[in-house]
N, CA and C atoms as a LAMMPS dump frame, in Angstrom:
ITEM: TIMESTEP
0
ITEM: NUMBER OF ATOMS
261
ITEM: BOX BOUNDS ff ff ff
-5.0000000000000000e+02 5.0000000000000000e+02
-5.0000000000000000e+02 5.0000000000000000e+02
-5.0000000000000000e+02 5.0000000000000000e+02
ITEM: ATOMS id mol type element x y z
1 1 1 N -318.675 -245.361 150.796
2 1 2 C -318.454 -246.604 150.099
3 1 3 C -319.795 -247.171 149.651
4 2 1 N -319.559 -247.803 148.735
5 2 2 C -321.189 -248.355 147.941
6 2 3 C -321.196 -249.507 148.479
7 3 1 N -322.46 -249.951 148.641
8 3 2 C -322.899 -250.875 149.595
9 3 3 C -323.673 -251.812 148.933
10 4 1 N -323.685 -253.298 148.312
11 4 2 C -324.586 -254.001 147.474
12 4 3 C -326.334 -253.9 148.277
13 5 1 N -327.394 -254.166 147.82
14 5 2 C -328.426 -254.237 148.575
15 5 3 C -328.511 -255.505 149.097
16 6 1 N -329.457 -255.523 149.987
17 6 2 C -329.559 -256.578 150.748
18 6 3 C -329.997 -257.719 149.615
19 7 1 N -329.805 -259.236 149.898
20 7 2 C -330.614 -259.651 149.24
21 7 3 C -332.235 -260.349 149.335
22 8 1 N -333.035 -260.55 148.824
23 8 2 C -334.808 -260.95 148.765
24 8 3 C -334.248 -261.933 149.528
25 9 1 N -334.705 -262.651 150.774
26 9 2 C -334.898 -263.962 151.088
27 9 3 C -336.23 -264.738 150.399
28 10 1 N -337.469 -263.786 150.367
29 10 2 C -338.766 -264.327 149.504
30 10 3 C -339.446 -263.172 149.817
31 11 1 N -340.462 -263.337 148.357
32 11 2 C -341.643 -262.37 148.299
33 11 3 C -342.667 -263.081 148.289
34 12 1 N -343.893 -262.081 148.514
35 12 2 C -345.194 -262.967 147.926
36 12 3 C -346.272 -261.279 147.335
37 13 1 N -346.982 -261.971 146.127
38 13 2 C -347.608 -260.662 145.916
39 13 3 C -349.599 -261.445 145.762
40 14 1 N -349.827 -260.028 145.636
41 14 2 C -351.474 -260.527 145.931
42 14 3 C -352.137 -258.897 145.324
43 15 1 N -353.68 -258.857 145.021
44 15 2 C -354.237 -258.02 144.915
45 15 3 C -353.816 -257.65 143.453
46 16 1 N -353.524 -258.822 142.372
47 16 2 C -352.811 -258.24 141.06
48 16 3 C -353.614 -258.411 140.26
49 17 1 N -353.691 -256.929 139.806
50 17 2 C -355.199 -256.718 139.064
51 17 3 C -354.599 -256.012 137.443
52 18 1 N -355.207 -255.232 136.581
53 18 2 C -354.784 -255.194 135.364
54 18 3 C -353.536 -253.604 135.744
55 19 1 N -353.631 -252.905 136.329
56 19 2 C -352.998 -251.649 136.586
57 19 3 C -352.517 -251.653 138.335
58 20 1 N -352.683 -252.921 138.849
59 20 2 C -351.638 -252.517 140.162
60 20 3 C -351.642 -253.648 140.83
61 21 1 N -350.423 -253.582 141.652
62 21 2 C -350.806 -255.043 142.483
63 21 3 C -349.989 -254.992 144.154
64 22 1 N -349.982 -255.33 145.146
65 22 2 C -349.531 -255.37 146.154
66 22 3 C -348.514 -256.375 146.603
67 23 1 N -347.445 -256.248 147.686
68 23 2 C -346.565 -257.297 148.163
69 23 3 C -345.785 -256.946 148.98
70 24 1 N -344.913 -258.023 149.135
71 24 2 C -344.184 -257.814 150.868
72 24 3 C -342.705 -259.1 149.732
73 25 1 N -341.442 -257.805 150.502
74 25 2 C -340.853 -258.47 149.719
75 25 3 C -340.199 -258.864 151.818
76 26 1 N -339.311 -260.432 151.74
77 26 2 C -338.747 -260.538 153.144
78 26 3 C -337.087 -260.465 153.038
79 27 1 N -336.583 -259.727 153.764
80 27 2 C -334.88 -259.648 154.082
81 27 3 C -334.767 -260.286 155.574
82 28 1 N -333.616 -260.136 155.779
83 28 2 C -332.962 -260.961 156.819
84 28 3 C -333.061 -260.287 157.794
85 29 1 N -333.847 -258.813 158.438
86 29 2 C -333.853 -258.382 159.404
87 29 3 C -335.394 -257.447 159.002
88 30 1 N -336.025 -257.682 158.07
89 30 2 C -337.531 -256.599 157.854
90 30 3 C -338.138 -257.46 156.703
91 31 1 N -339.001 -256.572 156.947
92 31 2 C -340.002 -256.915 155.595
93 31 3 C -340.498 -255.572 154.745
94 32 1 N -340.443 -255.469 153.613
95 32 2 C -341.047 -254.258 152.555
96 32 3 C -342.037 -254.579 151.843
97 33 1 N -343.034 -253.675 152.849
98 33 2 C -344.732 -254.027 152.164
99 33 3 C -344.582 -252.846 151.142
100 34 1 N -345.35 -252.994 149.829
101 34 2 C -345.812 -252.274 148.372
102 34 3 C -346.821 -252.265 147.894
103 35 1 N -346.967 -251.386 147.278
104 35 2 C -348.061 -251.248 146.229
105 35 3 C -347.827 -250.606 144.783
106 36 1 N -347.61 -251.139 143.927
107 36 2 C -347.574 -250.921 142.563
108 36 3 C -348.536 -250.35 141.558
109 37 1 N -348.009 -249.412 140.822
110 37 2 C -349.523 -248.846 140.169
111 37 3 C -348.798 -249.182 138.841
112 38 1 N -349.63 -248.821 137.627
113 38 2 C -348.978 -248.856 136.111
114 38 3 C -349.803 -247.707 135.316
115 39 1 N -349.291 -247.085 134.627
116 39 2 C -347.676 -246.714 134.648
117 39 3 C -346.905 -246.775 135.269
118 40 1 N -345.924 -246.792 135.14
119 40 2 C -344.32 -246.186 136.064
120 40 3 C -344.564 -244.94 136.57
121 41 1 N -345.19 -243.952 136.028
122 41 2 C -344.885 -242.861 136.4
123 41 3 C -346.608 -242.579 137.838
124 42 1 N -347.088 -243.376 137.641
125 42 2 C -348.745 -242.854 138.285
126 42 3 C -348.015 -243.212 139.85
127 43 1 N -346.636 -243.717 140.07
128 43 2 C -346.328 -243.793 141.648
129 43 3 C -346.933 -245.169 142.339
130 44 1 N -346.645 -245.137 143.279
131 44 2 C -346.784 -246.768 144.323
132 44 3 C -346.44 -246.08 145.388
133 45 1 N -346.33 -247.036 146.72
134 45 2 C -345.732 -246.678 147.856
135 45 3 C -344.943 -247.984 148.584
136 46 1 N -344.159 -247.415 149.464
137 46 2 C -343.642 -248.801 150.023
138 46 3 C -343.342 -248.279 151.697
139 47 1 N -343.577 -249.626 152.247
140 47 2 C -343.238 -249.46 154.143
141 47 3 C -342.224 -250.536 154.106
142 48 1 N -341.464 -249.935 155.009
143 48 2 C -340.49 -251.074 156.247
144 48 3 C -340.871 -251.139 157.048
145 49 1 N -340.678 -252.647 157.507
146 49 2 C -341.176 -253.154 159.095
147 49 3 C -339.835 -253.955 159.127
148 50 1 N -339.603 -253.597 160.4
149 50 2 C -338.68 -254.354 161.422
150 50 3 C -339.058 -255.822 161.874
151 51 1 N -338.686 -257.221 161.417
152 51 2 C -339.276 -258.478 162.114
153 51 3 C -339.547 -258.111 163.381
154 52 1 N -338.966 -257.574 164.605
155 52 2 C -339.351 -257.463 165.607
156 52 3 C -340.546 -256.71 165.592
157 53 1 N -341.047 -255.54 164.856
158 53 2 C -342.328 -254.825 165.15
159 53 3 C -343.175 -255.722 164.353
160 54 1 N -343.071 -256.735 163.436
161 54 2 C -344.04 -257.698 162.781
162 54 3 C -344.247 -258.735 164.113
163 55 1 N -343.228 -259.303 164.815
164 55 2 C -343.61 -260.173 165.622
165 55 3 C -344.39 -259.919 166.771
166 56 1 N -344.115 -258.218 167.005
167 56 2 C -345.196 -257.897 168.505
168 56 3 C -346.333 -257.335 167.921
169 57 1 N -346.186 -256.38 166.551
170 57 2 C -347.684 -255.919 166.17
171 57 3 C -348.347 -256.672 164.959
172 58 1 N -347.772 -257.47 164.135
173 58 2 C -348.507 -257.957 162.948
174 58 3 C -348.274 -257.054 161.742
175 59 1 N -348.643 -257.136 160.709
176 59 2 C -348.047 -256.719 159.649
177 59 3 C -348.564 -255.391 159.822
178 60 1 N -347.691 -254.493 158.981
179 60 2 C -347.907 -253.407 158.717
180 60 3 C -349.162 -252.525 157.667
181 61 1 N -349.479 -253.789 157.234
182 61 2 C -350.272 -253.171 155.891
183 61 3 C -351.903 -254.06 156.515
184 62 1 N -353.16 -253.811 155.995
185 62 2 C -354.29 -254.222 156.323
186 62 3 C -354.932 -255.242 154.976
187 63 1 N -354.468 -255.138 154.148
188 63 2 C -354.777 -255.972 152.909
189 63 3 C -354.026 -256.902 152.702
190 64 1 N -353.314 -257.524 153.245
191 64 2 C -352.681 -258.739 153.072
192 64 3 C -353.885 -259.842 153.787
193 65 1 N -353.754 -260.751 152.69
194 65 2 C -354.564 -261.969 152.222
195 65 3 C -354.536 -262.838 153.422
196 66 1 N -355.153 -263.595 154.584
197 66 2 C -354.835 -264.53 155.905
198 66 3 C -353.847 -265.548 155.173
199 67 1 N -354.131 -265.957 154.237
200 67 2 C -353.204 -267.482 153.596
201 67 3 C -352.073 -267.157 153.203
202 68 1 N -351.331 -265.414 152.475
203 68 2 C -350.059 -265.263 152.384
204 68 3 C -349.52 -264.882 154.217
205 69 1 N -350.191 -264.188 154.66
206 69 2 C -350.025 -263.474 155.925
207 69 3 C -349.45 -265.21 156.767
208 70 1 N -350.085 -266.341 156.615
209 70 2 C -349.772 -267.356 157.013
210 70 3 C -348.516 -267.982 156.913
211 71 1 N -348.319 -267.752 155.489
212 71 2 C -346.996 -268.483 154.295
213 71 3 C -345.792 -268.006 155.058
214 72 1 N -346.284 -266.339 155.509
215 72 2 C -344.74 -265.541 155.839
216 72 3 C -345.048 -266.373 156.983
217 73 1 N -345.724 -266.188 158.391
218 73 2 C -345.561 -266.968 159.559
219 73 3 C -344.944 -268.444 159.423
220 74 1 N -345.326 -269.317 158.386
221 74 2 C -344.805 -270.533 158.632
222 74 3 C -343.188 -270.298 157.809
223 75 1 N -343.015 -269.62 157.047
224 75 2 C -341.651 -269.39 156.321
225 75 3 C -340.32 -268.73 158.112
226 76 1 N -341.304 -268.052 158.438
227 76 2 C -340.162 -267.478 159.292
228 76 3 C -340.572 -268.134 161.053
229 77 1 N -341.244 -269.807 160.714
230 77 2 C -341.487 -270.673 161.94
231 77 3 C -342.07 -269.977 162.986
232 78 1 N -343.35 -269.34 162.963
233 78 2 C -343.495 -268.704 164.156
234 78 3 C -344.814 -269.242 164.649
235 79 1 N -344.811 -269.797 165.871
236 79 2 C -345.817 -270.845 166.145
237 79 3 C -347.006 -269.973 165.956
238 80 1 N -348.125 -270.632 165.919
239 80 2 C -349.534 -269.922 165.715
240 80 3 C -350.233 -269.373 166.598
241 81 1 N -349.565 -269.419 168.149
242 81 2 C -349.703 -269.258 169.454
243 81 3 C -349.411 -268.051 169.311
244 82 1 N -348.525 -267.001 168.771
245 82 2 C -347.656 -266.019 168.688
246 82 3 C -348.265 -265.229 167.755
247 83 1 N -348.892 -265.723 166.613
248 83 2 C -348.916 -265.103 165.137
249 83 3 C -349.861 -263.812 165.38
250 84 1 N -349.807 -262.539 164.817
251 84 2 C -350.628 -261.558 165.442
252 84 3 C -351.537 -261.461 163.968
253 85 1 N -353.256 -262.139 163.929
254 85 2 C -353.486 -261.822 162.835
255 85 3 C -354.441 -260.665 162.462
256 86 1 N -355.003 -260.692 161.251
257 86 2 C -355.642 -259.458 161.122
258 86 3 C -357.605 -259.786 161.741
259 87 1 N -357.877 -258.861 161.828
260 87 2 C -359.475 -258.941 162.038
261 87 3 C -360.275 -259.228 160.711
């Protein structure tokens, strides 16, 4: 049976330069970090993370910006006591 996709609760993108750009789109149980190239055809990549492996290890990707990396923490209320950030 066909299954609609989930839907975006919110994205945020960063690193958008003339031929590629990066982002984290958020669903109701993960998050899908990306990277976009241009053309269409030169390829990108994309990860899933589980909220639970974001909440014990921190994001999946190393180039996310401290101030979006923040946006998602305060979007999905997670005290700052908790927040796992990057170095």
């Amino acid at each position: 049976m066909w299954k609609m996709e989930e839907p975006i609760k919110k994205s945020w993108e960063w690193s958008c330069r003339e031929f590629e750009y990066e982002g984290v789109c958020l669903y109701k149980d993960s998050l899908l970090w990306y990277k976009e190239t241009y053309p269409a055809y030169a390829g990108g990549t994309a990860r899933k993370q589980s909220l639970k492996d974001f909440m014990e290890n921190g994001p999946a990707v190393d180039t996310i910006p401290r101030e979006i990396l923040n946006e998602i923490y305060d979007y999905l209320n997670i005290p700052r006591a908790r927040r796992k950030m990057q170095e």
